[in-house]
Phi, psi and omega in degrees: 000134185294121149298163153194154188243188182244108211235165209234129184220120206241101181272016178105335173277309206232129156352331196258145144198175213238141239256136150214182180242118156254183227178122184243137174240195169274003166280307166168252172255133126281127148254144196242135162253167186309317212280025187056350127335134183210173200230144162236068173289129194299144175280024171234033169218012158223169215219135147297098191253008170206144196298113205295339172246045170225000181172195166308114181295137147238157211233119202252169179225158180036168175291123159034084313301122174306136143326130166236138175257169142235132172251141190262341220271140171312321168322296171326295201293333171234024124267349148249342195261326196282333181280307181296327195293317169302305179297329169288291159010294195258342189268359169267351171283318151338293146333296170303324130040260190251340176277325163248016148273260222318299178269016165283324158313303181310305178301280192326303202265307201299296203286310171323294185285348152289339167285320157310333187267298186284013193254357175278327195282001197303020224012160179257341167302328184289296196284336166321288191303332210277287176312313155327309162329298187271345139321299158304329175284325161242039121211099171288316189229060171306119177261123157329096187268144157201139190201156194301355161236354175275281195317258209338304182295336199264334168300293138029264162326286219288326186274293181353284176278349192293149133325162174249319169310023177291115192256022111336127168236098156348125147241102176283136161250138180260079194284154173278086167209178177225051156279111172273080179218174165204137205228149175273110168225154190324132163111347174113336180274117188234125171264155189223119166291138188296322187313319169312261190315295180315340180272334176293132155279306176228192203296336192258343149304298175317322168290341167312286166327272221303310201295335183289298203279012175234019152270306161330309184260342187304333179275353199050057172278316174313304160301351173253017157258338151326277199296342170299282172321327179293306181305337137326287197295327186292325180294340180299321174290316177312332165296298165284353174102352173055020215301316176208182210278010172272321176309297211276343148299327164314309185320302183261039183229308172318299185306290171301339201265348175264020164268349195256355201228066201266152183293182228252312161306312161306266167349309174273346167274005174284271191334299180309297151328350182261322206272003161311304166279321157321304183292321184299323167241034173042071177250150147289123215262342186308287174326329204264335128336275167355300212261327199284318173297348158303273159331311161335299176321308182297302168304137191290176199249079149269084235298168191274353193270330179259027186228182198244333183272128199284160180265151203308338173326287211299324207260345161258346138299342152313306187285346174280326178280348155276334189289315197280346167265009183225067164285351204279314184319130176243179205236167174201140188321145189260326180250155154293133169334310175298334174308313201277323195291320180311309181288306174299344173280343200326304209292350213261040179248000000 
């Protein structure tokens, strides 16, 4: 015959509380009610909240405000209540654990690389809009430099460096500022700041730039810092609760600003892969060395243990020891001088 005891069930609402029977299997508490109705709680889904040899054990179920049971009779606590004590005992540390190995794994190692995988799968119609999208949203009010030899020259530059098996079609931008960058977004479309091009010494320092940011998307990195980020946020929601509409503006200043931000591993397969195209289209791979130490300047000097980014340091000793295994190639001009003045003046008409 099934023990059973006698307990005070408190639902959490109302002051009062109702006469029940419980009963223990290995799933956890039966409660039995006047009105013949009963319950079952599972034992991972109640908590032990007072110590079984200082009083009536009692057992909360949910949230703010809980269900409560209380039980008087001593018995419970120790053929039952002493056993759920024991099992906590050992499954929150456990927990705990497992909680601050496991998912720090998960996050560092899991969610990149499943987002790598899935991001080959993206339509490439997907990635058009989607980059347009975020372009538009943070420089909404870009100004467009153009003028009939600077395009021309900058086509130039584009046919040069493009893959021709590519199913990408490159849309290049010349923005007015004097941020010396140039940023990559899904779908093929790269703006290249005018600042940029005053710093470039010439057409083959800039090709440099331009062949890394057209790695970028060729690699689909951008989208797989997105499908990264999503996945971030939802454990991040899961966490918090998701509560209100400042959560969810973060969420999506985060989704974009991580189009713009690739991790240190990206970046340096960027880099390789550029120079790849360069050698590809007999560009001076010298120049792109140049140009990457002009940058140096510009970036701030954060040690590499403490960024996502490889140090500007790090990436040009790379690039001098992949540069120093392909010397045989030769190079050959990409612009004419005059190509070249038309494309760094575009903003200045």
């Amino acid at each position: 015959m099934t023990k059973t005891w006698q307990a005070q069930y408190f639902d959490g609402r109302t002051p009062t509380h109702l006469n029940v029977v419980l009963s223990a299997d290995t799933r956890g508490i039966r409660i039995k009610f006047e009105d013949g109705s009963g319950r079952l709680w599972h034992r991972v889904d109640f908590r032990l909240q007072q110590d079984l040899r200082e009083g009536p054990v009692r057992l909360e179920y949910g949230e703010d405000p809980p269900e409560t049971l209380v039980v008087d009779d001593p018995e419970f606590g120790s053929n039952f209540g002493k056993n759920f004590t024991n099992r906590n005992r050992l499954f929150t540390p456990l927990l705990a654990l497992l909680t601050v190995i496991i998912f720090p794994a998960l996050i560092y190692w899991g969610i990149p690389s499943v987002s790598g995988l899935f991001a080959r799968f993206v339509p490439l119609s997907i990635e058009q809009q989607l980059g347009k999208y975020v372009i538009d949203e943070i420089f909404p009010n870009r100004v467009i430099c153009e003028t009939a030899a600077g395009r021309q020259a900058l086509e130039k530059l584009h046919t040069r460096l493009a893959p021709p098996d590519s199913d990408y079609e490159f849309q290049l931008e010349i923005i007015d500022s004097d941020w010396v960058n140039a940023l990559a977004f899904p779908g093929g479309q790269i703006l290249i700041f005018s600042g940029l091009l005053e710093k470039s010494d010439s057409a083959e320092a800039l090709s440099g730039v331009l062949a890394h940011e057209m790695q970028h998307v060729l690699e689909r990195h951008g989208i797989e810092n997105l499908l990264s980020q999503i996945a971030l946020s939802g454990l991040f929601k899961l966490l918090v609760g998701e509560t209100n509409v400042l959560t969810e503006t973060i969420y999506q200043g985060v989704k974009m600003l991580s189009l713009l931000k690739y991790t240190r591993e990206l970046e340096t397969e960027a880099d390789a892969l550029a120079l790849q195209l360069l050698i590809q289209a007999k560009v001076d791979s010298d120049e792109m060395l140049a140009m990457f130490r002009v940058l140096q300047k510009q970036s701030p000097s954060l040690p590499e243990s403490f960024s996502t980014h490889p140090d500007m340091s790090s990436r040009l000793k790379r690039l001098e020891t992949l540069i120093a295994q392909n010397l045989e190639y030769v190079s050959e001009s990409i612009l004419s001088e005059s190509s070249w003045k038309s494309l760094q003046n575009i903003c200045q008409s």
